[in-house]
N, C-alpha and C positions, 0 to 999 in steps of 0.2 A: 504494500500500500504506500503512496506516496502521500508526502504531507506536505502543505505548502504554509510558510511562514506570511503574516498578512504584512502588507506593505509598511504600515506604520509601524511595524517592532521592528523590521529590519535599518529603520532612518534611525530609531531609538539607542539601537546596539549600536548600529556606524557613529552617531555622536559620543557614545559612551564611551569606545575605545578611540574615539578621536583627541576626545578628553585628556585619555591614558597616557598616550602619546606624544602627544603636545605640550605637555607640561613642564614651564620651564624650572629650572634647578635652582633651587634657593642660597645658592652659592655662585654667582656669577663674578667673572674675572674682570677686575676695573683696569680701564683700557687710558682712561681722560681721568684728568684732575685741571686744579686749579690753584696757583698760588692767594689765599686769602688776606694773608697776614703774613710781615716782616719788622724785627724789629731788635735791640739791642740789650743783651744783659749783662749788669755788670758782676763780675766774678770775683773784684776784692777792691780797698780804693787806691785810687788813682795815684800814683804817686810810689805805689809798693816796690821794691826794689831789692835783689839780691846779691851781694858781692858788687854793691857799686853798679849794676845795671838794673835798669828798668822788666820787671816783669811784667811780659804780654799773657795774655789766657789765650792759650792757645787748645782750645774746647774739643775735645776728640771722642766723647760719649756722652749720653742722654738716655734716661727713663723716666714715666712717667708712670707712678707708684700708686696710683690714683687720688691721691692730693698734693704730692710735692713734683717735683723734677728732679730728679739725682744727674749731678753733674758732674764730669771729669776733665782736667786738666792733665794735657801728656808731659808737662812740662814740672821739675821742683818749685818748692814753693818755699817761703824764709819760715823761721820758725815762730810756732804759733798761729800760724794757718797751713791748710791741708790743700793738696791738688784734687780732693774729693768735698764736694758741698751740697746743699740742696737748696732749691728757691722754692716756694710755694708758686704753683702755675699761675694762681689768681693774679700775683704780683711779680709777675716775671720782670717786668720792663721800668720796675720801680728802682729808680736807682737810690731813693733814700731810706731803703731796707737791704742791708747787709745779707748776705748769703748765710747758711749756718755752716760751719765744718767740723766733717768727721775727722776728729780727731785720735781714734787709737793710733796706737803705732805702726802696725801694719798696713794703715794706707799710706804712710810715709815713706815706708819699706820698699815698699812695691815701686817699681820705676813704670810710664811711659804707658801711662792706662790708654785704650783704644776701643772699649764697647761693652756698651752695659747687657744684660739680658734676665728675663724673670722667666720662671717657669709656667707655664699656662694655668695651672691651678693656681697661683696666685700666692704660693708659698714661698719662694727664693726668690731672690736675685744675685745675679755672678756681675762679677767683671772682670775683665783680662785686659794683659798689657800686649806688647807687640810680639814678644820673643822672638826679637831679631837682634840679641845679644848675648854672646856670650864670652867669656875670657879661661884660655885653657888653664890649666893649671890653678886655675882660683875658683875664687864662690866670690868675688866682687861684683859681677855683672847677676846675679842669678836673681836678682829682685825684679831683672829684665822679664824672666819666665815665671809669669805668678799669675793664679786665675783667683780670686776671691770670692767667697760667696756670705750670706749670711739671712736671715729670717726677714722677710715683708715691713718692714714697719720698725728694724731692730737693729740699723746697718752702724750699729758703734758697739756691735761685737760680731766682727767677720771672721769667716774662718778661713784656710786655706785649702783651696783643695790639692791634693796629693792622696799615694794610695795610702800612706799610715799617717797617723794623729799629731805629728810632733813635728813636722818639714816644716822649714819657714816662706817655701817656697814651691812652685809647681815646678819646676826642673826634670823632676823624675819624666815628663809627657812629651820634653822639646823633641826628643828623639824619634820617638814614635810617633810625630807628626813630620818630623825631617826623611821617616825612611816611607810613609804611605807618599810622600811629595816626590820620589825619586824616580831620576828621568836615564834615556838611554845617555843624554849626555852628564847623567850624575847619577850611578847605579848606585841601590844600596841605601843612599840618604843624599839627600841634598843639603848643602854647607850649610846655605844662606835661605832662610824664610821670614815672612815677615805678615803676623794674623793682625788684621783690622776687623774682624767682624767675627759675634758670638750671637747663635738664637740656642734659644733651647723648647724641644718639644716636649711631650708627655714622659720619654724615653730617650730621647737622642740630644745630645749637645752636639752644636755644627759651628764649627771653624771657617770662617772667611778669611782667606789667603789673596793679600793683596801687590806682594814680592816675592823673586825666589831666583836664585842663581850661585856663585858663586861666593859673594858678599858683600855687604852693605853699600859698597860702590861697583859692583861690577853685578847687577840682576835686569830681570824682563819683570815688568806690573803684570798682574795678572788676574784673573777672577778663578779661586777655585773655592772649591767646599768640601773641608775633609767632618767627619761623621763618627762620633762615637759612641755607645748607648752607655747610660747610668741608672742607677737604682739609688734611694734614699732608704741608709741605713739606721736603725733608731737604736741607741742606749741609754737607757735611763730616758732623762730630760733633755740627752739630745739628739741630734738627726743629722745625719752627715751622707753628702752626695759622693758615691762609689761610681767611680766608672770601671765599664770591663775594656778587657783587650781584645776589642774587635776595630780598631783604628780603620777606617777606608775612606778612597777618595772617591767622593761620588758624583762631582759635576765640576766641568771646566770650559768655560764657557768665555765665545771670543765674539764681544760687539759688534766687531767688523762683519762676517759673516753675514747679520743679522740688520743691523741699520748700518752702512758704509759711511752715510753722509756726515756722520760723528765724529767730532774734532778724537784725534787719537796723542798718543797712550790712554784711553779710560782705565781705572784700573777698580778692584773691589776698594769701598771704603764704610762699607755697613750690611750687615743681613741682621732681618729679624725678622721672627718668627708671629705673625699676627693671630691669634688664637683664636679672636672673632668673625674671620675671617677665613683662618684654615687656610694661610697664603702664607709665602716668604717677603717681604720685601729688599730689593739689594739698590743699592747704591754704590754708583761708581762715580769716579771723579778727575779732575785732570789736573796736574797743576806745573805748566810747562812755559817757560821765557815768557812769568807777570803773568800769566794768563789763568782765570781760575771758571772751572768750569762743573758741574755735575747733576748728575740725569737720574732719574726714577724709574725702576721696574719692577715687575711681580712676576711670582711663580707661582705654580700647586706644590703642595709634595709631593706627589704621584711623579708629577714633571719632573723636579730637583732631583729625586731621588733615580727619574730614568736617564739623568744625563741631557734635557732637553732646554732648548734655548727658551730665556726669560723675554716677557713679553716686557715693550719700551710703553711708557709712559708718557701721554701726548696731553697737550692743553686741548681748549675747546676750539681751537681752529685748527685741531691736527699736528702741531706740530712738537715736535718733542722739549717735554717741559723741560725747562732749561732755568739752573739754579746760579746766579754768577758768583758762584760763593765756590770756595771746596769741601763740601760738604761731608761731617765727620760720621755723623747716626744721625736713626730717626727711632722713633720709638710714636707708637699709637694714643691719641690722646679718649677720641670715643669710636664709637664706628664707623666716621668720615670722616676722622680729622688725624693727621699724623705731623709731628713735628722734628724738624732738622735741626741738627744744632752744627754752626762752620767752622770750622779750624781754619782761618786764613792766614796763618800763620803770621807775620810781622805787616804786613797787607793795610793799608787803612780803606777797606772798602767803605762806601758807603752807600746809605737809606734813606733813598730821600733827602735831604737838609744835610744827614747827620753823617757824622764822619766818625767809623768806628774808632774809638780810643785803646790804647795797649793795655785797658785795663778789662775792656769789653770783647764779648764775644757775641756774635750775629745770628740769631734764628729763624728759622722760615717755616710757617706753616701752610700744611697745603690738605686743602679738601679734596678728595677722592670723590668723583659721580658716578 
């Protein structure tokens, strides 16, 4: 016997699974932004001076902890103040409220900070320096390789991460990120690295690698992303982040390729890890004869993790938003709003009117649509 379906369920079902189908992904990839807000903050006053010279801030990390900004300075500071501070976001741009600094002595210790990062649960935050220092024979240079972390809301008792409880320094890791770096022309390990950028996901902390060659003067800028999983271990009352030994590199990734028209060297100068988002964001930067330059894009992990090229980041007339800063981090302030913070090193750029001072360092915020 044959049965015939009447005309009207069969339009009913076709909208049903048209429905199915067609629905778009409640995670889509932002493509366009827009610079909203730029403006200056000052990191300590004016006038501050080490060994007879004048100290610049020269601002190389940024988080945003959901009411302050944590800030870093890659540069020493005189004593009695710290190259680590925080402003309240409310009054970033107030220069007649002094910054607060964290003062233990292990942010002192630590040399050449380069990027902040909080865990997605909302329980750490890390920071790392460059580790592109080291001196054989000694433990002089070893404050070069040091990753820091400490509890949400509690950053003036940090700990170190390393594998055992009593290191003053993260050293024990330099290695093991120099031998997943190593090429056919530097089998084994490579000399010279240099990490600018730290996200951290549920499980994995990732390494942005923004030099690597031979040494400090003789490398290639680069973008890569080395990858290592950890676990939070608890004793007693406290909690301490283990990493295992599964080091790998998993994405190396070259501008040109992908948009040509881009002023080059870009190199990596920030990854992080957007949680609301379920995106990386990276930043690259340029800083070559006066010239400063640096651009915005996103990734998935799915993507990062297959090795695949990140998407560029365009303003609303398409073209690639373009920062004339050299821009150090970014860190998410709500679900469209993410903020840079510049490193322009000795640079008097300026905003509008205003002519950044050696005491000041330059922000930019920019909404995602």
């Amino acid at each position: 016997m044959t049965y015939r379906i009447p005309a009207i369920l069969l339009v009913i079902i076709g909208f049903s699974c048209s429905c199915r189908t067609t629905k778009l992904p409640t995670n889509t990839a932002p493509t366009t932004a827009s610079i909203t807000e730029e403006g200056l903050l000052n990191c300590f006053t004016a006038g501050t001076s080490l060994n007879g010279q004048p100290v610049w801030c020269e601002a190389s990390a940024v988080l945003f902890d959901g009411s302050n900004l944590l800030i870093a300075n890659d540069k020493d500071m005189p004593a009695g103040l710290s190259p680590v501070f925080t402003k309240p976001l409310v009054t970033r741009a107030d220069s007649t409220k002094p910054p607060t600094y964290l003062t233990n002595p292990a942010f002192a210790a630590a040399r050449k900070y380069e990027d902040f990062a909080r865990t997605p649960d909302g329980k750490f935050v890390l920071l790392t320096t460059a580790f592109d220092r080291v001196k054989p024979g000694s433990h002089d240079w070893d404050g070069y390789n040091t990753i820091l972390y400490w509890r949400n809301g509690d950053p003036e008792h940090p700990l170190v991460l390393a594998p055992d409880d009593t290191s003053r320094t993260s050293i024990a890791y330099r290695q093991r990120i120099a031998q997943v770096l190593a090429t056919d022309e530097f089998p084994g390990s490579i000399p010279y690295f240099k990490v600018e950028g730290l996200a951290a996901t549920d499980s994995h902390l990732l390494f942005g690698i923004r030099e690597e060659g031979k040494s400090y003067s003789e490398f290639k800028h680069r973008i890569k992303v080395v990858s290592v999983s950890y676990t939070v271990e608890k004793a007693g009352d406290m909690s301490r982040i283990r990493l295992a030994d599964d080091w790998k590199l998993i994405a190396d990734f070259n501008p040109v390729l992908t948009e040509p028209s881009l002023p080059q060297p870009l190199a990596l100068s920030s990854l992080e890890y957007d949680a609301k988002r379920n995106r990386f964001w990276l930043v690259t930067s340029l800083e070559a004869n006066g010239k400063l330059d640096a651009y915005l894009w996103s990734i998935s992990p799915d993507n990062l993790y297959a090795n695949k090229p990140f998407t560029l980041i365009r303003d609303l007339q398409g073209q690639p938003l373009r920062m004339n800063h050299k821009a150090e981090d970014i860190t998410p302030l709500d679900a469209n709003r993410l903020l840079l913070i510049h490193d322009d090193d000795r640079t008097q750029t300026t905003i509008g009117s205003r002519t950044r001072q050696p005491n000041q360092a330059a922000y930019t915020i920019v909404t995602v649509r």
